[in-house]
C-alpha positions, 0 to 999 in steps of 0.5 A, spaced: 500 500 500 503 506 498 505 511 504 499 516 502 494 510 503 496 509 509 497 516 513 490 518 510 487 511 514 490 512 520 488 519 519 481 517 518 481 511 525 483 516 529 478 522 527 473 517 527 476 514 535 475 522 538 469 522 535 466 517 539 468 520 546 465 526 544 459 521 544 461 518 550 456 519 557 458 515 563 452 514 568 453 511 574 451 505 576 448 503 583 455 499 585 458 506 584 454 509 588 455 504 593 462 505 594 462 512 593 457 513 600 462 508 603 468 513 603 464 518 606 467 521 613 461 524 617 464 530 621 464 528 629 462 521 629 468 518 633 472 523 638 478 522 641 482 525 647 486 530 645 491 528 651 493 521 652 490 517 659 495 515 663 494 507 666 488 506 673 488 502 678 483 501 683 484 504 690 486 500 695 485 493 691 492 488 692 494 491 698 498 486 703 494 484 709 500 479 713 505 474 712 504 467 709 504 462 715 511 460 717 514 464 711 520 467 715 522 461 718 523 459 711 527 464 709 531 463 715 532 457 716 535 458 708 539 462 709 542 459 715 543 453 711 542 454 703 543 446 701 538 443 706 536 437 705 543 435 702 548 435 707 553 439 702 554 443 696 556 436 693 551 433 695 545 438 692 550 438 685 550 431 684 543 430 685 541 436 680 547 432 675 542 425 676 536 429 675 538 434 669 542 428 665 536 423 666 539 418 670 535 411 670 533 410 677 536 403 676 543 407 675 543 411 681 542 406 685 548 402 682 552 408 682 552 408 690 551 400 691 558 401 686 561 404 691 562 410 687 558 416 691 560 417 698 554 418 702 556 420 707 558 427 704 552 427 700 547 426 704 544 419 700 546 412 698 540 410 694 534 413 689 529 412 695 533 416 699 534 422 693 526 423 692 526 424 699 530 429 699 527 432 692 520 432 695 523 436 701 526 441 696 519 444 695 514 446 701 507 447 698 508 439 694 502 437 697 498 443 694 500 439 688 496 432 689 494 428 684 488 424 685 484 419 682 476 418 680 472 415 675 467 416 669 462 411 667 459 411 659 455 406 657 460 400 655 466 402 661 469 405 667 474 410 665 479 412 670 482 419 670 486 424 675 486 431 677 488 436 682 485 441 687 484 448 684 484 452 690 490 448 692 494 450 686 492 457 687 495 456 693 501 453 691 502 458 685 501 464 690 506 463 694 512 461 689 516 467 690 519 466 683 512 468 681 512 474 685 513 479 679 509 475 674 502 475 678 497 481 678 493 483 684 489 489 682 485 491 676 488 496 671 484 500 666 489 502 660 489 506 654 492 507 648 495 514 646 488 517 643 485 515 650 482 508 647 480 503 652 486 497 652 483 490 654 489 485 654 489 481 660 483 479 665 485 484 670 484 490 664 477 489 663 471 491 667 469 484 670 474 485 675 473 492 676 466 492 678 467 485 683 472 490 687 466 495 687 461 491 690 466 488 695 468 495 697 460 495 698 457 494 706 452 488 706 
């Protein structure tokens, strides 16, 4: 096709495409119209503090009131002497050593009945004897029983075990490696636009309220 053939075809095409959108109207459908409302801000629906609130707690809640029972004759009597029930530091290393290298019990005992272990300096001379000593270790392990009951279906009895919940609240409430970790009073936390924060159970309104209602007279 010659060259002036060609130019006057392009020429013509895009006449012909301006034309066309000079024609073109556009009208709005109902999803447009949707998603147009969506974007719309109304003024003064969400207000914000301007100045960050600082954390609350209730007044008075977590207070002490006394010592645990006993709590300072343990104290004491650990610092006088810090590797009872063992009879040494010797003694406390080598049954952290069985312990944490999993030692059979059947071992231990051929450790000592080897005559590999002086028990003397140790404080035992056979696995019935460390478990004593283990079991000394933590005061409050009989807050941690375990006990035994039974469930009853159709075709079979079925064992299962369990502890006592409030004796675990105990155990777990005088464990001073927990101190730092325990919460006593409920809290109300904000963000930095003075939002409410609920996180933990203490952050919430439950506890808050329970505190109000024993603050009340009968």
């Amino acid at each position: 096709m010659p060259h002036d053939e060609q130019a006057q075809e392009k020429e013509q095409a895009d006449s012909d495409y301006e034309s066309d959108l000079d024609h073109w109207s556009y009208e709005p459908n109902a999803l447009d119209e949707v998603a147009s409302e969506s974007h719309v801000v109304e003024p003064n629906i969400i207000t914000r503090s301007s100045a960050p609130r600082e954390p609350t707690c209730y007044p008075g809640s977590g207070e002490s009131i006394g010592d645990v029972k006993g709590f300072q004759d343990e104290i004491r009597n650990l610092c006088d002497d810090p590797w009872v029930p063992f009879a040494s530091e010797h003694g406390f290393k080598l049954a952290s050593w069985f312990i944490e290298g999993k030692v059979s019990k059947g071992r231990i005992n051929e450790y000592f009945s080897s005559g590999l272990g002086n028990s003397a300096d140790v404080g035992y001379r056979s696995m019935y004897t460390l478990e004593k000593h283990l079991r000394e270790l933590d005061p409050y392990g009989q807050y941690l029983q375990w006990f035994e009951g039974q469930v009853e279906d159709s075709a079979r009895i079925l064992p299962f075990f369990y502890r006592n919940v409030l004796d675990c609240v105990r155990y777990l409430l005088r464990q001073i490696a927990y101190r730092d970790d325990l919460v006593y009073a409920p809290r109300r936390e904000y963000d930095p636009q003075g939002e409410r924060i609920y996180a933990e159970m203490h952050t919430a309104d439950w506890w808050w309220d329970i505190q109000v209602s024993a603050k009340r007279p009968i």
